[in-house]
C-alpha positions in Angstrom: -9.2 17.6 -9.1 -5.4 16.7 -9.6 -4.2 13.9 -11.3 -0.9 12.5 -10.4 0.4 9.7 -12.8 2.8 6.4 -11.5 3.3 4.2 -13.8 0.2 2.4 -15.3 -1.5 3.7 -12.2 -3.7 7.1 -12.3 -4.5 8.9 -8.9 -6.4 11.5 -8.1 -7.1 13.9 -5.6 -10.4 15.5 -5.1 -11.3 18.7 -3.7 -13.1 19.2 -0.4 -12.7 15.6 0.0 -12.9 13.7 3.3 -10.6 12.2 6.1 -8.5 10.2 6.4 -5.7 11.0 3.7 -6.5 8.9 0.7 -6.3 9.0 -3.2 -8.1 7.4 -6.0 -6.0 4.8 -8.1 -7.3 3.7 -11.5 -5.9 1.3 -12.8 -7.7 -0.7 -16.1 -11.5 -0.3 -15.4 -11.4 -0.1 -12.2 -10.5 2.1 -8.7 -8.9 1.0 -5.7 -8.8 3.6 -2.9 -5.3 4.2 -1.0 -5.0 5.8 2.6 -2.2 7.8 2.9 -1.1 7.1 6.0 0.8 9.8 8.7 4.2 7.0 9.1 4.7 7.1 5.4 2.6 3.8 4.6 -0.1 3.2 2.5 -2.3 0.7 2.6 -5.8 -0.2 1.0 -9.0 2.0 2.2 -10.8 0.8 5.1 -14.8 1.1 3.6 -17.1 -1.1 1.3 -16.4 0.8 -1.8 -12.1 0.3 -2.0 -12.1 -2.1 -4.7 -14.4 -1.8 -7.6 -14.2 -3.6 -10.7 -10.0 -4.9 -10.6 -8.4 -8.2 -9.8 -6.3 -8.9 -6.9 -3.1 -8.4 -8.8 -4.3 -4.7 -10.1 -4.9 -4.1 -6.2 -1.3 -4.8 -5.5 -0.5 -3.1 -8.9 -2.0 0.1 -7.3 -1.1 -0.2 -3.9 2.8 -0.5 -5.1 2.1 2.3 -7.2 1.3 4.7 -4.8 3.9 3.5 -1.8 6.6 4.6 -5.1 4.6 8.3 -5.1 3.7 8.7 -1.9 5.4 11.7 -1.3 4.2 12.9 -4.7 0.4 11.8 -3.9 0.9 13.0 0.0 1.8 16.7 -1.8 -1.3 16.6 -3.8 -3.5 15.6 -1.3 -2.4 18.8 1.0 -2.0 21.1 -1.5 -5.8 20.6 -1.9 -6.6 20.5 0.9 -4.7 23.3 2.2 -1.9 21.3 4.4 
């Protein structure tokens, strides 16, 4: 796992971890779950499970978070997962 910090905002990467591009943000108690997109972008994961336990504001706290790392977060995720 890596662990790439921005801000108040934790990410992290996981190994052997599935499509599309995406990161883990924790931010308080909770997780909200970033796609990384291919243009640059990022925007909130499309599944169920992409908010858990945060308010709105910590959503847009995290997503914020990771479009000021993206490049940072986008390294991590290939460097796991070999390019």
């Amino acid at each position: 796992m890596t662990t790439v910090r921005v801000g108040e905002v934790r990410f992290r990467v996981y190994p052997q971890d599935h499509l599309p591009r995406h990161v883990h943000g924790f931010i308080g108690r909770g997780e909200v779950i970033v796609d990384l997109r291919a243009d640059g972008s990022v925007a909130l994961a499309d599944r169920a499970d992409a908010v858990r336990c945060v308010t709105r504001a910590e959503v847009r706290k995290v997503l914020l978070a990771a479009a000021t790392g993206f490049g940072r977060l986008a390294a991590a995720w290939e460097g796991m997962h070999n390019g």
